[in-house]
C-alpha positions as CSV (number, residue, x, y, z in Angstrom):
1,X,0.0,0.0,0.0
2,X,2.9,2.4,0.7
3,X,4.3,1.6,-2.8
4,X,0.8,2.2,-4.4
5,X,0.7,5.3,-2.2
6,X,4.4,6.7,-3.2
7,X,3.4,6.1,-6.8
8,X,-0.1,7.5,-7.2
9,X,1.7,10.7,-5.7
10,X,5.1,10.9,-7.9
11,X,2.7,9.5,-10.9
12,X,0.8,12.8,-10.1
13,X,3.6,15.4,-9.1
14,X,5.1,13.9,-13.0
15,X,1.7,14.8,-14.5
16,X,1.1,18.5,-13.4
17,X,4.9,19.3,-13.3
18,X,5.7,22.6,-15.2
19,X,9.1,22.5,-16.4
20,X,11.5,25.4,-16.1
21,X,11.2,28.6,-16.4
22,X,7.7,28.2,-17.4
23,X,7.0,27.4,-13.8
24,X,8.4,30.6,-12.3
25,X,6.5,32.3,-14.9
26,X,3.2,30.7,-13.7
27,X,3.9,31.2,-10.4
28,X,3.4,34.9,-11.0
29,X,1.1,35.6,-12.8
30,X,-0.5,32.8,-10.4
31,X,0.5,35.3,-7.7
32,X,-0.8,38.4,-9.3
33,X,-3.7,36.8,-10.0
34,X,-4.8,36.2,-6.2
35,X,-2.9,38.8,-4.9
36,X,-5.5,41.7,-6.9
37,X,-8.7,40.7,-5.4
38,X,-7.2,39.4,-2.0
39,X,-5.8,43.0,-1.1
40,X,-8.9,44.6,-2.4
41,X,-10.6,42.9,0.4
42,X,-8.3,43.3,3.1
43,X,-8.3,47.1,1.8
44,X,-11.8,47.8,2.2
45,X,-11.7,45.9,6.0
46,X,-8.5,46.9,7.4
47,X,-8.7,50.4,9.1
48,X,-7.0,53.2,7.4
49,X,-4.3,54.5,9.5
50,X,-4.2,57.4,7.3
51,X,0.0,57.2,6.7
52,X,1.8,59.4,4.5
53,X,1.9,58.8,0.9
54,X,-0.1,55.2,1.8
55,X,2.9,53.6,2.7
56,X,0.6,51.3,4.5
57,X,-0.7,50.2,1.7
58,X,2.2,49.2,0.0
59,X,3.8,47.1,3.1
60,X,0.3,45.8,2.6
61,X,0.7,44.5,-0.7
62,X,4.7,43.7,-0.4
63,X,3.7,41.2,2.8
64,X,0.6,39.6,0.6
65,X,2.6,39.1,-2.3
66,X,5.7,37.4,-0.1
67,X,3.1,35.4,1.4
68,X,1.5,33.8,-1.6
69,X,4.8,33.7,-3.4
70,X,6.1,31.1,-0.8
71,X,2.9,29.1,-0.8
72,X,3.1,28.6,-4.7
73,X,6.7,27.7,-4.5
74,X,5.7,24.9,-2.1
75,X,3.1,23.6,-4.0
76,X,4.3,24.4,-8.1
77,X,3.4,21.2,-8.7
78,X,-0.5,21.7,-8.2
79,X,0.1,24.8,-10.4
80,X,-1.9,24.1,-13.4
81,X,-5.3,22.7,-10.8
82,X,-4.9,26.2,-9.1
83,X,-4.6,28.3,-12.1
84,X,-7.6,26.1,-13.4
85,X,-9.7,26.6,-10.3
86,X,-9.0,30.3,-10.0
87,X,-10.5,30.4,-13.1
88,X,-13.5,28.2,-13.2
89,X,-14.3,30.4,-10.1
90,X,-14.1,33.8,-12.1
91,X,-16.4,32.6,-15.0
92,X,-18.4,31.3,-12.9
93,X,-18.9,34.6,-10.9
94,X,-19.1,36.5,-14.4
95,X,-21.5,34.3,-16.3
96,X,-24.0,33.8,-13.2
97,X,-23.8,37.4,-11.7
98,X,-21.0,36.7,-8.7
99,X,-17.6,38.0,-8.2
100,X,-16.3,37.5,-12.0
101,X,-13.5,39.1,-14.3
102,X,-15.5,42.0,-14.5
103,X,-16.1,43.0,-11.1
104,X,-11.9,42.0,-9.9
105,X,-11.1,45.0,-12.6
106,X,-13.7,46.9,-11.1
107,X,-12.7,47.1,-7.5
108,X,-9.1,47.2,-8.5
109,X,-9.7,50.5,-10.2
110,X,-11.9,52.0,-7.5
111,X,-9.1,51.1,-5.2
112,X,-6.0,52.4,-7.2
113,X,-7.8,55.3,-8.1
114,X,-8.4,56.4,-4.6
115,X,-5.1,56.0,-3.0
116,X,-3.8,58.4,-6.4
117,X,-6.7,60.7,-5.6
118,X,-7.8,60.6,-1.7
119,X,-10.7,62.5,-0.9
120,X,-10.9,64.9,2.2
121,X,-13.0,62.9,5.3
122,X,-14.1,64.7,8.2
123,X,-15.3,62.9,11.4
124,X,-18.4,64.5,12.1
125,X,-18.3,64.6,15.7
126,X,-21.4,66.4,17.5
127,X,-20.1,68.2,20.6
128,X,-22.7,70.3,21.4
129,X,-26.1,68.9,20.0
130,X,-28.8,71.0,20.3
131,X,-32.7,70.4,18.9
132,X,-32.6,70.4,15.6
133,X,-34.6,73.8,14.4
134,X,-38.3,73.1,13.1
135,X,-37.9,69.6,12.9
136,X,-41.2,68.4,13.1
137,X,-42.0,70.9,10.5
138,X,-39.2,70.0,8.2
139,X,-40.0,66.0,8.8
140,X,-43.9,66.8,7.4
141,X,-42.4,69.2,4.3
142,X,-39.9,66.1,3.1
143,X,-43.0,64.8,1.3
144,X,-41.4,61.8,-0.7
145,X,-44.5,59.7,-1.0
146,X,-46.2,62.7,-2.8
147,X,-46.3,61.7,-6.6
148,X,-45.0,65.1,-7.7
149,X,-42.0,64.2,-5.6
150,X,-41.5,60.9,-7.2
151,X,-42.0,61.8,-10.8
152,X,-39.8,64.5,-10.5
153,X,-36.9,62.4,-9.2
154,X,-37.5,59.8,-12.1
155,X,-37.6,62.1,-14.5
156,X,-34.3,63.1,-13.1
157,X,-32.8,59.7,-13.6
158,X,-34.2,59.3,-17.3
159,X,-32.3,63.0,-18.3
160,X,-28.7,62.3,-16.9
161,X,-26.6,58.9,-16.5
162,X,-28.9,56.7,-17.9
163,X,-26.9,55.2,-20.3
164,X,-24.0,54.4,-18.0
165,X,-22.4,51.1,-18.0
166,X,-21.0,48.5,-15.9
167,X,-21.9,49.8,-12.8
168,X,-25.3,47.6,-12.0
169,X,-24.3,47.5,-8.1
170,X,-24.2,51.0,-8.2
171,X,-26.9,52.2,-10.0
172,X,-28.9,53.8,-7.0
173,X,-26.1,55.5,-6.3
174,X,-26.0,56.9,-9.8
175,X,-29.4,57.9,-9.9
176,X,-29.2,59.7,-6.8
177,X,-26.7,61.5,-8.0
178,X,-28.8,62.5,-11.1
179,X,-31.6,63.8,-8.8
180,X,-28.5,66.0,-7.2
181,X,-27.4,67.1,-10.8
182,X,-31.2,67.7,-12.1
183,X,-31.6,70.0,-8.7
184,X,-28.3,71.3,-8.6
185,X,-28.9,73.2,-12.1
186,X,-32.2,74.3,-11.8
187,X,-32.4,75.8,-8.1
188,X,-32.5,79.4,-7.8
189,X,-32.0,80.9,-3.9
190,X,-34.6,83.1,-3.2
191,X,-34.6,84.3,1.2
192,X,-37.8,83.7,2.8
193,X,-40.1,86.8,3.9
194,X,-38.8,89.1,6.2
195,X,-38.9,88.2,9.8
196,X,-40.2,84.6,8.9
197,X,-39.1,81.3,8.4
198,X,-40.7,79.8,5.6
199,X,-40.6,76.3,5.2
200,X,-41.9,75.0,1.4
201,X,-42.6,71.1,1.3
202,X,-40.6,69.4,-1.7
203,X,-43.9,69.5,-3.8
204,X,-44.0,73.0,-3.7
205,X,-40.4,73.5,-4.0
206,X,-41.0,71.7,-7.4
207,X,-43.3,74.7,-8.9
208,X,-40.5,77.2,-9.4
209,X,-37.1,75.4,-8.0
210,X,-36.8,78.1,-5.9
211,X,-36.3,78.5,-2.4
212,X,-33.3,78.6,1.1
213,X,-30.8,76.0,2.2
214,X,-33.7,74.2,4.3
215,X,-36.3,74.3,1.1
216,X,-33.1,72.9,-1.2
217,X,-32.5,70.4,1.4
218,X,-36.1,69.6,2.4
219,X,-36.5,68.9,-1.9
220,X,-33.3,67.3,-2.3
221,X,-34.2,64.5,0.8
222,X,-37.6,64.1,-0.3
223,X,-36.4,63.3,-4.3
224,X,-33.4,61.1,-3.0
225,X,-35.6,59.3,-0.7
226,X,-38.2,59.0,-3.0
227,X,-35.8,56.4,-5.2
228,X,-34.5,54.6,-2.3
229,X,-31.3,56.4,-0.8
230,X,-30.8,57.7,2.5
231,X,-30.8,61.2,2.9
232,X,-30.0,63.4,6.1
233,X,-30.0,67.4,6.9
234,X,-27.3,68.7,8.7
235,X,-27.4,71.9,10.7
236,X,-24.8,74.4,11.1
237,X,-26.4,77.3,13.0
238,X,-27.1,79.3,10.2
239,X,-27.2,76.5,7.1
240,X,-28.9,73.5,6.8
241,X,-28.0,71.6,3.7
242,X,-28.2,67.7,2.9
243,X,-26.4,64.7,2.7
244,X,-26.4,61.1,1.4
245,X,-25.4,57.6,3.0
246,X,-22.6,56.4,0.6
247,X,-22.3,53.2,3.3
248,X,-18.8,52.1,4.2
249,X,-15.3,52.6,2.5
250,X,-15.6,50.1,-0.3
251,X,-18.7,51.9,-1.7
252,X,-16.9,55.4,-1.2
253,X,-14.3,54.4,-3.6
254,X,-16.5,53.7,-5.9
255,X,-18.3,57.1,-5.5
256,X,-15.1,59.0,-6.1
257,X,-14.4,57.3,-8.6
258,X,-17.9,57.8,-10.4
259,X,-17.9,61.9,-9.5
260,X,-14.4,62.3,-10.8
261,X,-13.9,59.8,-13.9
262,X,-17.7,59.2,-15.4
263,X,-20.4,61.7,-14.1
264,X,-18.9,65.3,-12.7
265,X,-15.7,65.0,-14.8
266,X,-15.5,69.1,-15.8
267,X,-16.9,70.1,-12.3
268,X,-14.6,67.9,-9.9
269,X,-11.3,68.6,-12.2
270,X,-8.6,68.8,-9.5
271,X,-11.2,69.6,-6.3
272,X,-11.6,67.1,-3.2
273,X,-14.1,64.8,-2.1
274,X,-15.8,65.5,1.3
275,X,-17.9,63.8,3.2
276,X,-18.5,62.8,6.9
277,X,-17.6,59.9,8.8
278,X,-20.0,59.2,12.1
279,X,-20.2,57.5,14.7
280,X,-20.9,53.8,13.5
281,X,-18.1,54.5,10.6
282,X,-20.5,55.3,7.8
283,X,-19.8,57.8,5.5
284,X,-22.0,60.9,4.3
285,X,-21.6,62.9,0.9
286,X,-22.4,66.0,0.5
287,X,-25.0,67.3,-1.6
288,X,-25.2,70.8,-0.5
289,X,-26.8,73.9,-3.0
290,X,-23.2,75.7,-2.8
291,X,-21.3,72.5,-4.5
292,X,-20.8,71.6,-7.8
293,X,-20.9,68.2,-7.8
294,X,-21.3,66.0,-5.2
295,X,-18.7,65.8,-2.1
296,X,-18.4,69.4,-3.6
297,X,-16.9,72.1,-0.6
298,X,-18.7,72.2,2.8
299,X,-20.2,76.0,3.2
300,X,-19.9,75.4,7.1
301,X,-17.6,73.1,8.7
302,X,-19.6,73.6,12.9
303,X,-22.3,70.8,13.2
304,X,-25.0,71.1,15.5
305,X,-27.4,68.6,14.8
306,X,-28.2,66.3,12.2
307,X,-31.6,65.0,11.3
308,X,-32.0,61.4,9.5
309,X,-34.5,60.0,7.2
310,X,-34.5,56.4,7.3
């Protein structure tokens, strides 16, 4: 049995061998290969320490690489099964809607593209909270169930980014941001009466796109909430403006990445990305009247309350 044994396994080892140099040469592409999609993940989990010139990153991507180059050495003989099973797995993601060719290409230029061009996060830490002006008010104007609110915000996604491709998981996020664009070029600031504080509902808002920060905010909520997304007002003392739930790091890369390269190319040229970070490490945009695009400038930097719509 031990003979049987020995041979089965050098009959084997003879039978996937790669002969030299071809096996260094499949070892790393091999290595490249599982090293892309592997530090995209432990990317988007680790915590960024926020090091100059992302030096993290790179030690990173050295030690991962080291790592999987010493595995494959030690097991060159399985090279061809692994190469094989990498890909079987990869057209299997792409051709039944998993993680697939597509999608490893995907991340990896989210992910290079934001350590080249890192946006400007802010912690949006609340020292002094204090009631949140007119909220119930505000809360009954964000009328996003109103059918004039609705159809304005599809509307809004049928004039700008339809036609974009290859970016299904992100589509909400794309349409969101065409609701921003569609409202960002037709508001015109108008101040409320004197001595009063109007506050229009989105539906009215809609009649002549014209209005304060808290009208622009109250329409810009209802329309982005309206299509699904999460919107949220943030007060400043004398500004209230809005802002959208991007979600965690891996889908902010992907945000920058759409703002800068495919939907606010000409109004993001050479400008930052901001957005907040709160307390359970999710990360606002913002969508404020005074920006360009979104993540555009924040007109006021104090927080003194913040009012979510979930």
């Amino acid at each position: 049995m031990k003979v049987f044994g020995t041979f089965n396994y050098q009959e084997l080892k003879t039978k996937f061998q790669v002969k030299k140099p071809w096996d260094d040469v499949l070892i790393f592409v091999l290595n490249i290969l599982i090293a892309i999609p592997l530090f995209i993940i432990v990317h988007q989990n680790l915590i960024d320490p926020d090091w100059p010139f992302d030096i993290d990153r790179v030690l990173i991507g050295v030690i991962i690489i080291s790592l999987i180059q010493l595995i494959l050495r030690l097991i060159r003989t399985l090279l061809i099964i692994g190469i094989g099973v990498y890909l079987i797995t990869l057209i299997y993601g792409t051709v039944f809607g998993g993680y697939g060719f597509q999608k490893v290409f995907q991340d990896y230029g989210y992910m290079v593209y934001s350590m080249t061009d890192d946006p400007n996060p802010q912690d949006i830490v609340i020292s002094k909270l204090l009631p949140f002006p007119n909220k119930s008010d505000i809360i009954k104007a964000i009328d996003f169930n109103n059918p004039r609110v609705r159809n304005f915000a599809l509307t809004a996604t049928t004039l700008h980014f339809k036609d974009i491709v290859g970016q299904k998981e992100h589509r909400k996020m794309i349409q969101c941001f065409a609701v921003f664009k569609e409202i960002r070029n037709r508001w015109n600031y108008v101040n409320d009466p004197k001595g009063e504080e109007y506050i229009a509902t989105a539906s009215e808002s809609l009649i002549h796109f014209s209005g304060d920060c808290d009208d622009h905010a109250i329409l810009m909520a209802a329309c982005i909430r309206s299509i699904g997304g999460t919107p949220r007002l943030i007060h400043t003392g004398g500004h209230i403006y809005p802002e959208m739930l991007v979600g965690k790091k891996s889908e902010l890369e992907a945000a920058v990445y759409l703002i800068k390269e495919v939907l606010f190319i000409t109004e993001s040229k050479n400008k930052e990305i901001h957005y907040h970070i709160d307390e359970r490490g999710q990360i606002w945009l913002n969508l404020d009247y005074t920006a360009r695009y979104p993540g555009g400038p924040f007109m006021s930097e104090e927080i003194l309350g913040a009012l979510t719509l979930n």
